[in-house]
N, C-alpha and C positions, 0 to 999 in steps of 0.2 A: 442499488443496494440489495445485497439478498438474490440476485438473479442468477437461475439457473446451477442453485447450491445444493448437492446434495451431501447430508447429512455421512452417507457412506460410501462418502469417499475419501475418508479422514478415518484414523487412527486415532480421536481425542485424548485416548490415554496419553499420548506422546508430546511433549512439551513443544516439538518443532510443526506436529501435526496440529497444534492449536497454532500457533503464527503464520501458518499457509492458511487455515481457517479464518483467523481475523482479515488477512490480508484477501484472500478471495470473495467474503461476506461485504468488503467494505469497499471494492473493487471499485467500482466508477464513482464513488468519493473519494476515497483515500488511496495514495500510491507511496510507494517507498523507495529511496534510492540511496546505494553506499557510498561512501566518503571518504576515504581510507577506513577506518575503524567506526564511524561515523554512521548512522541510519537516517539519514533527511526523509522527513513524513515531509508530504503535500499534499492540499487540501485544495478540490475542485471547488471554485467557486460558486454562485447564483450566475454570473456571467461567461459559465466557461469558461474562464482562467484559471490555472494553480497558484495560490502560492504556499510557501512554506511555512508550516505550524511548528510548533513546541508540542515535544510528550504531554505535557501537559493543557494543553488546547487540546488535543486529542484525545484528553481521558473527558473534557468537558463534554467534547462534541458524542462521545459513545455514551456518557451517561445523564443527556440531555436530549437531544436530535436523534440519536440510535436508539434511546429507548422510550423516546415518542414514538417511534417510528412502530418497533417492535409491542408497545403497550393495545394500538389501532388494529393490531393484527390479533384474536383473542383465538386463533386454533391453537393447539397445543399437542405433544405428540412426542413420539421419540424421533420423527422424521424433521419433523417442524426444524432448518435452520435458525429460526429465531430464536424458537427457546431455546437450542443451542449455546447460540452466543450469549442470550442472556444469564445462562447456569457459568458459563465460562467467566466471561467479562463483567459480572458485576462487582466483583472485586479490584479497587485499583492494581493491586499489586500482580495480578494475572497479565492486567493492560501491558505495564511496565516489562513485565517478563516475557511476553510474547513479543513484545516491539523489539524488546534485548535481542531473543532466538529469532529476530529478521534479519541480522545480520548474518548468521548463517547462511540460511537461503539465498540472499542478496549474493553473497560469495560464493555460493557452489552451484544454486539446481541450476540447473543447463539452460529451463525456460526465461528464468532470470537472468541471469547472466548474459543470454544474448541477446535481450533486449536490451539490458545494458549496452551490451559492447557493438548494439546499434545503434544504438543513441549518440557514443563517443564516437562512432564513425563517421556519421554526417555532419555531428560537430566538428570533428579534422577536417571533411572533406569542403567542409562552408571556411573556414579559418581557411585552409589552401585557395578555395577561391576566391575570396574577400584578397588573399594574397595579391595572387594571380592577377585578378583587377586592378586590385593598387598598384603591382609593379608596371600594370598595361596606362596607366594613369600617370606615373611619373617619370615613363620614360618617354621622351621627344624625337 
């Protein structure tokens, strides 16, 4: 959380440049993936698993566990990504708005997007295989 964030590499003025901020800040917690129209949050476990959260699980866990997190940390600064987030997100209705304008990103920036459309490809390529097996399986 918070690794390797800087502050000015973001446009906070910009409604889509706080939802690459949320989504970068909370980076090896939290991940996002599209649906069709759809934003699936996932939530890294204590055991390394994901599973999938609610908006609402997610506004607990930033205004609970994120800002425990960020409260242990007492620098302060216009650099500080914490306070960052914390002037951003302490607001539900920001949380809401930023997860909204993930769907954007999830559909266009190129780095998203082709993580995605690597994701769906090893998923085709495991489904073709699992294929391939079976039909190597049920022919005699």
């Amino acid at each position: 959380m918070f690794e390797d964030i800087s502050v000015s590499d973001y446009v906070i003025e910009f409604d889509l440049q706080k939802a690459f901020f949320l989504r970068d800040c909370l980076y090896e917690e939290i991940y996002y993936e599209l649906n069709e129209d759809n934003v699936i949050i996932y939530k890294k476990l204590d055991n390394g698993i994901s599973e999938e959260i609610t908006l609402d699980e997610l506004i607990f866990y930033i205004h609970t566990e994120v800002a425990e997190h960020i409260k242990s940390d007492r620098r302060s600064g216009s650099g500080n990504p914490k306070t960052h987030f914390y002037h951003l997100f302490k607001d539900i209705d920001n949380i809401k708005k930023a997860v909204e304008n993930m769907k954007i990103i999830l559909k266009y920036d190129n780095d998203t997007s082709y993580e995605e459309s690597t994701k769906q490809e090893a998923s085709t390529e495991q489904r073709g295989t699992n294929a391939k097996e079976g039909n190597k399986t049920l022919a005699f």
